[in-house]
C-alpha positions as CSV (number, residue, x, y, z in Angstrom):
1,X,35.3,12.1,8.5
2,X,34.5,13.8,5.2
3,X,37.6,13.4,3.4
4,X,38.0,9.8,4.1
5,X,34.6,10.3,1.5
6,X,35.0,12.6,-1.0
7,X,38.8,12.4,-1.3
8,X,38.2,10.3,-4.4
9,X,36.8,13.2,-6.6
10,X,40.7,13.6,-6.5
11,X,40.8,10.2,-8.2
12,X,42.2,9.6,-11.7
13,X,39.1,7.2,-12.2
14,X,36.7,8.0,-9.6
15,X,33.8,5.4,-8.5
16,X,31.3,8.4,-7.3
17,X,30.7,11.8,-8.4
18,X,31.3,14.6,-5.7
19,X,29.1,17.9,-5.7
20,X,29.7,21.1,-3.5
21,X,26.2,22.4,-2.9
22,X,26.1,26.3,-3.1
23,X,23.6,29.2,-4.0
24,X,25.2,29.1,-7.6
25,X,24.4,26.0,-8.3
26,X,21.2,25.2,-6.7
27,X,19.5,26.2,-9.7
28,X,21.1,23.8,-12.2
29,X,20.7,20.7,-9.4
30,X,17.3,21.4,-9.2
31,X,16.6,20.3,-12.4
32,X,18.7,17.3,-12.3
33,X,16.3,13.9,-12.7
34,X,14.2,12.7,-9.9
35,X,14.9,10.1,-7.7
36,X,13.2,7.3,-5.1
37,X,9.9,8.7,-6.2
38,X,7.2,5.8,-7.8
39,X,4.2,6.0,-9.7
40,X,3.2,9.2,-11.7
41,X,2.8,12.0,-9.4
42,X,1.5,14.3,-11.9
43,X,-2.7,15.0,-11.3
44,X,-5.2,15.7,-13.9
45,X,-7.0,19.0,-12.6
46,X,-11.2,19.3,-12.3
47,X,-13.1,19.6,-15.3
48,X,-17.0,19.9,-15.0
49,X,-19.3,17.0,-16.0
50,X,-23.1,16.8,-16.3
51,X,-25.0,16.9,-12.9
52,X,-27.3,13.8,-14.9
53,X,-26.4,10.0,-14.7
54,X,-26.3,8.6,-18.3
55,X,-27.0,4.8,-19.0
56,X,-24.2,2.4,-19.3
57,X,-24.1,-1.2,-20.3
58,X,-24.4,-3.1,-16.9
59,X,-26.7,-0.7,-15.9
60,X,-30.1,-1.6,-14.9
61,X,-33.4,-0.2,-15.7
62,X,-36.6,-0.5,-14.1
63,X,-39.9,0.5,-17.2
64,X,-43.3,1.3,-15.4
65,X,-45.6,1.3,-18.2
66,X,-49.1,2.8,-17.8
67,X,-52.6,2.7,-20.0
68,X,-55.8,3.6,-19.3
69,X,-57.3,2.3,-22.2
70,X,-59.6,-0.9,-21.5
71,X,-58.2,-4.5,-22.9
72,X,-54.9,-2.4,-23.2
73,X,-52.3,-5.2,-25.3
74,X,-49.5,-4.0,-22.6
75,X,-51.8,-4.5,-18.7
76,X,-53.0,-7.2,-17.0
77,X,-57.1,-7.3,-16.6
78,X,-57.6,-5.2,-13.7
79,X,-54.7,-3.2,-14.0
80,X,-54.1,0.0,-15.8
81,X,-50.2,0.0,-15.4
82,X,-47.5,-3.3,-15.8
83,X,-43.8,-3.2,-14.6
84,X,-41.1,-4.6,-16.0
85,X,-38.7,-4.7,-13.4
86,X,-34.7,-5.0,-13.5
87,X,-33.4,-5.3,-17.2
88,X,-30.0,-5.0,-18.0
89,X,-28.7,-2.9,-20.4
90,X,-26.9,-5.6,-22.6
91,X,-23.2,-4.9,-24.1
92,X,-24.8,-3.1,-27.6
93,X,-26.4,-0.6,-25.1
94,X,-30.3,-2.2,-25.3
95,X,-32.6,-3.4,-23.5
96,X,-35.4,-5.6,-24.5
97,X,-39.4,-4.7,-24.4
98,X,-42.3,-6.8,-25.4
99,X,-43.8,-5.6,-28.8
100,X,-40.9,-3.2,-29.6
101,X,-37.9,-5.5,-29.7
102,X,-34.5,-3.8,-29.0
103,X,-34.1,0.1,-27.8
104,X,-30.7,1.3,-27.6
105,X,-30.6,3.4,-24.5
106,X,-26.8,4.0,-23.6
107,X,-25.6,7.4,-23.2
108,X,-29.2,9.1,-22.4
109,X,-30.1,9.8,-19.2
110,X,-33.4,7.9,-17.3
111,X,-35.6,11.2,-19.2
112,X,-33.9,10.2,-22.7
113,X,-34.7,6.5,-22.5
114,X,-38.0,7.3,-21.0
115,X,-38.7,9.7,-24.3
116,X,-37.6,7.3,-26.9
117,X,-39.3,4.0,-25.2
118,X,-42.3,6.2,-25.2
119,X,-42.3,7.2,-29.4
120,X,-41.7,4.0,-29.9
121,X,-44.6,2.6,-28.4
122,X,-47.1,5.2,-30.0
123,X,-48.1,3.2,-33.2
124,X,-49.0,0.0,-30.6
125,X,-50.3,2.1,-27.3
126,X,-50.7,5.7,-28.4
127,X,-52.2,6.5,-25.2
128,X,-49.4,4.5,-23.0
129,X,-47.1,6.9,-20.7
130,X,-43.8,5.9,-19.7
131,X,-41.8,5.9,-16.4
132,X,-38.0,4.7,-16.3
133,X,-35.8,4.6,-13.3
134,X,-32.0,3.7,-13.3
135,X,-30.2,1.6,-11.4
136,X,-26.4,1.9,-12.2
137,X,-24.1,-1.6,-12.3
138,X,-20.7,-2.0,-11.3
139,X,-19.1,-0.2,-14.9
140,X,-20.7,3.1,-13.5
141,X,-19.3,3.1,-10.0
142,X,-16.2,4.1,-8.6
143,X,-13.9,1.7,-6.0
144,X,-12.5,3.2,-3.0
145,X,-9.7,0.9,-1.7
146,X,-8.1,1.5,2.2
147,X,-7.3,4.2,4.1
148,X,-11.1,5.8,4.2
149,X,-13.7,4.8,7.1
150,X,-15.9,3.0,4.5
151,X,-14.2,1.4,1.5
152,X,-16.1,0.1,-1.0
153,X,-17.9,0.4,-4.4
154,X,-20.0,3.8,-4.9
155,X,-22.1,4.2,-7.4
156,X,-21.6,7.9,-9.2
157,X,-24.6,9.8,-8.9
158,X,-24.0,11.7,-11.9
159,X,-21.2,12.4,-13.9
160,X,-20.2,15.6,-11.7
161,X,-18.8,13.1,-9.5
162,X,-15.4,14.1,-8.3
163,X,-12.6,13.1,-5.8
164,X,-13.5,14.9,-3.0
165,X,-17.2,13.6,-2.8
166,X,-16.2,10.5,-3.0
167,X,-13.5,10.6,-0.2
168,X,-16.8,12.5,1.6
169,X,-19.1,9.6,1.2
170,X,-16.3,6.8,2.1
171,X,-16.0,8.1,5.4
172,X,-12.9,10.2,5.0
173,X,-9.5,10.0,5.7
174,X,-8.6,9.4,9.2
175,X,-6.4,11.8,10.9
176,X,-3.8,9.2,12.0
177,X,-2.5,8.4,9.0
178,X,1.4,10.1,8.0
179,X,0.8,12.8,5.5
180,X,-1.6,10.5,3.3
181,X,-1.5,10.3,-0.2
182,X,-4.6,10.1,-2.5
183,X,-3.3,7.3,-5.1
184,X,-6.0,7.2,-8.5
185,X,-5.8,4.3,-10.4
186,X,-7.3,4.3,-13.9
187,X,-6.9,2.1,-16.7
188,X,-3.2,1.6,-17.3
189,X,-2.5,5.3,-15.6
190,X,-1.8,5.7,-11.9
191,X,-1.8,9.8,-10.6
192,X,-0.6,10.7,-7.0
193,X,-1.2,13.5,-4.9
194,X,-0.9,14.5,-1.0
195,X,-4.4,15.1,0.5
196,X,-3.4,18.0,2.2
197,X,-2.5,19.7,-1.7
198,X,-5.9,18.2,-2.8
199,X,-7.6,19.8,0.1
200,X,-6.4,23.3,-0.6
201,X,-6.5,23.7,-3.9
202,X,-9.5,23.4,-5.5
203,X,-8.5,22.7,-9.3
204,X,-7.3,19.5,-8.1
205,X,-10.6,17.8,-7.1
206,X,-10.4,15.7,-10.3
207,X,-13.5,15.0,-12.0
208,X,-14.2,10.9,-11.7
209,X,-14.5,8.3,-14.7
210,X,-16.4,5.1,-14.3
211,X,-14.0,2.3,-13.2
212,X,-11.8,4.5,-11.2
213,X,-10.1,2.9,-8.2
214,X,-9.1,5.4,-5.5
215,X,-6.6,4.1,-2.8
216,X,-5.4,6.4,0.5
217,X,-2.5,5.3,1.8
218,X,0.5,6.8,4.5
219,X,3.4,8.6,3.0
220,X,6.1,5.5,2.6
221,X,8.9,7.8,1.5
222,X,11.7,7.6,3.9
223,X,15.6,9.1,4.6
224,X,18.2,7.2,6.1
225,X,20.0,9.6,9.1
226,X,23.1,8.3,10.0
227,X,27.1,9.4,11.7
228,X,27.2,12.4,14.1
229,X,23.4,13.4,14.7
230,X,20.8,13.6,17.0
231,X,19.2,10.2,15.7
232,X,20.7,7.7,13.4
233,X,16.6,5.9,12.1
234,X,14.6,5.4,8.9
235,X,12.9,8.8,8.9
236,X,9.8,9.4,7.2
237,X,8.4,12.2,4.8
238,X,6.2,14.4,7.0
239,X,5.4,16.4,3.7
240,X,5.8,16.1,-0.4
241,X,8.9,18.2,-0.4
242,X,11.6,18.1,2.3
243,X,14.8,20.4,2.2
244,X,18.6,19.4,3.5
245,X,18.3,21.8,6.3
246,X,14.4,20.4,7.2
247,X,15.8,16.3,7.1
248,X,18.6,17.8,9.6
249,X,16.0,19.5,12.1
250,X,14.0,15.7,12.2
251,X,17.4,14.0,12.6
252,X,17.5,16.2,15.7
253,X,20.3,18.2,14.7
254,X,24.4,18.1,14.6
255,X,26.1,16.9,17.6
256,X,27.6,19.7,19.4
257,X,30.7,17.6,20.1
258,X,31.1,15.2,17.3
259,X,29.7,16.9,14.2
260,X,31.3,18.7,11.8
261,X,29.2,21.6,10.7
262,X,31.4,21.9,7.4
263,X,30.8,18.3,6.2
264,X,27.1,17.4,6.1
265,X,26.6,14.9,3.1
266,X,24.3,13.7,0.9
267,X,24.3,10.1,-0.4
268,X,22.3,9.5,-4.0
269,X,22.1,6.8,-6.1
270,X,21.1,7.6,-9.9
271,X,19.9,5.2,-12.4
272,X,21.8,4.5,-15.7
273,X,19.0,6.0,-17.9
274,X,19.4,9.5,-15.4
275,X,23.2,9.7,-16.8
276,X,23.7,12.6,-18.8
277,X,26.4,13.9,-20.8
278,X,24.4,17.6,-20.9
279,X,25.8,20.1,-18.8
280,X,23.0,19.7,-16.1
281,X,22.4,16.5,-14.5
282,X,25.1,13.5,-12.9
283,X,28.0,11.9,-14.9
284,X,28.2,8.8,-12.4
285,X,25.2,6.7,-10.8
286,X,26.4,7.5,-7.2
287,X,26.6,11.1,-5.9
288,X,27.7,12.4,-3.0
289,X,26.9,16.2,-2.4
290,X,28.4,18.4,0.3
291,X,27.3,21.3,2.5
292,X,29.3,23.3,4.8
293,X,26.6,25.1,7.2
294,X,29.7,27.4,8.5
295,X,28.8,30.2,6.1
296,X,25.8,32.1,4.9
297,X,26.0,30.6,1.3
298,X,25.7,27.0,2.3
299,X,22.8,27.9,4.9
300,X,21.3,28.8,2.2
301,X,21.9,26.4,-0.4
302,X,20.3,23.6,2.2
303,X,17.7,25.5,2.8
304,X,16.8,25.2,-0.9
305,X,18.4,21.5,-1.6
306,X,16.1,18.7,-1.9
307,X,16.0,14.9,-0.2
308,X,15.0,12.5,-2.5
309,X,13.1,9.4,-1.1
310,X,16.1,6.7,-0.7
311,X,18.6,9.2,0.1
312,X,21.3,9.0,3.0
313,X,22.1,12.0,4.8
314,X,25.4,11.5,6.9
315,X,26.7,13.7,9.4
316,X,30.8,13.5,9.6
317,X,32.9,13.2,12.4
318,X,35.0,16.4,13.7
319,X,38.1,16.0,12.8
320,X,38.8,17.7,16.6
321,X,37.0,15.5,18.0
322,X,39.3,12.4,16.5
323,X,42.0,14.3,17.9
324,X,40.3,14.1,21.4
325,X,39.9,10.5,20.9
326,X,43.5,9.9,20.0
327,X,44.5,12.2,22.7
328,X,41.9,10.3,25.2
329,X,43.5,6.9,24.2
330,X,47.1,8.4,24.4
331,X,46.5,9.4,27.8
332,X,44.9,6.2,29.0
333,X,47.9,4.6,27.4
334,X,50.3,6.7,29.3
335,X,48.3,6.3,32.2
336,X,48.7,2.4,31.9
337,X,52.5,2.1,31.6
338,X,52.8,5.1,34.5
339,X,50.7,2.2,36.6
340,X,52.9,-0.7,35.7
341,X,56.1,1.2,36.3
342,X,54.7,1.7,40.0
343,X,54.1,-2.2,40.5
344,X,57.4,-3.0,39.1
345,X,59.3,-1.2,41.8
């Protein structure tokens, strides 16, 4: 029953904090700190990038040198063109070539490098022209880890490379998985988002960086259900947000004949650092908070009231319907004693 729980707000030195939800205070609890949630759920919006690949170290290039000129210091006899094929871009950002030395070529694009190889072969092959094709290494790809058709490593095409084309060229996300989660790792920074939010709004197609790993996963956020419900079961997030009133429609309702509609609860545990002595926020760790769904105002006030991952939602017992259970065992122990009274005649 509900007051065998909250009757110890009335404590001298309560263990648990107890909280009536209402429409009054739904504002002030909705700013109280967060709870069950991991990882850092906020998401950098898009930006724009170039539409051109630049040169990275790791990268590698691929010169095609050509000369007409006869006895040309730069072609084979018989040839008016030599390649020099696959040379990484070392960790200074240049690559090596015969008669030149050392070009720094990071951060131009294929055209750039292709430009400045040329000018500075003019004072040994003044009639050499120069071709340069890119090949991009691992530090200018980005890894896609589970929960696409195709993981892997993709190379970014350019540096216009965002999210959503590279979910697009992994295979997408299948539709089986539980409201999936686009998880995107970089450096020391992890952001989180719901692909159905990515999907619809358009500023969130983040722009990619080099080295970014990108993991899809099923929503692992969970409620427990429990006392006088429909089902009493680990129940899953179908969505990012989830009201009181929504977690009580996938517990399958109240029980008619056992619930009581006036003491719905909420079970929340806070961590030490979420203690505040403000006026907004818990003064103990655990917190219970109540909901009578007899009136208007606490309709309401679920309908706006937020499960956090980790939380127990309890439906209490009737206190009629303990009655009926003493009353059912009185009877039965009436009807007992009428039955031995019989066989002892």
């Amino acid at each position: 029953m509900q007051s065998e729980i909250t009757n110890e707000k009335a404590s001298e030195d309560p263990t648990f904090q107890v909280v009536e939800v209402t429409r009054s205070n739904i504002p002030d609890l909705l700013n109280w700190p967060k709870t069950g949630w991991h990882g850092h759920y906020h998401w950098p919006n898009t930006s724009e990038g170039v539409n051109s690949s630049t040169i990275r170290s790791g990268d590698r290039v691929t010169i095609t040198i050509w000369d007409s000129q006869d006895h040309s210091l730069i072609t084979n006899p018989g040839q008016n063109y030599t390649v020099i094929d696959n040379v990484e871009v070392d960790g200074g950002g240049s690559i090596f070539l015969p008669y030149v030395n050392k070009v720094r070529v990071r951060g131009l694009t294929a055209d750039g490098a292709r430009k400045k190889i040329q000018s500075r072969l003019d004072p040994i092959v003044p009639s050499a022209q120069v071709q340069v094709s890119l090949r991009q290494g691992r530090d200018h790809a980005v890894d896609v880890v589970g929960g696409v058709a195709k993981p892997g490593s993709y190379p970014m095409p350019s540096r216009n490379y965002k999210v959503l084309n590279v979910l697009a060229d992994a295979g997408g996300i299948p539709p089986g998985l539980r409201n999936p989660r686009v998880r995107l790792l970089r450096g020391s920074k992890t952001y989180e988002i719901s692909s159905e939010l990515l999907l619809a709004d358009g500023s969130k197609n983040a722009l990619l960086h080099p080295r970014d790993t990108i993991v899809v996963e099923q929503d692992d956020r969970s409620f427990v259900a429990f006392g006088a419900s429909g089902k009493e079961d680990l129940i899953y997030f179908p969505k990012d947000h989830l009201t009181a009133l929504e977690a009580m429609s996938l517990m399958g309702g109240l029980s008619d004949t056992r619930a009581d509609p006036k003491g719905v609860l909420i079970l929340r545990e806070y961590s030490a650092e979420d203690l505040s002595t403000a006026t907004v926020g818990p003064t103990l760790q655990q917190v219970v908070f109540t909901f009578d769904l007899t009136d208007a105002d606490g309709l309401f006030a679920a309908r706006k009231f937020e499960v956090s991952p980790g939380d127990t939602v309890l439906a209490t017992e009737s206190p009629v319907n303990n009655l009926r259970t003493i009353f059912s065992l009185f009877g039965s122990i009436l009807g007992l004693s009428a039955q031995s009274a019989a066989l002892s005649r």
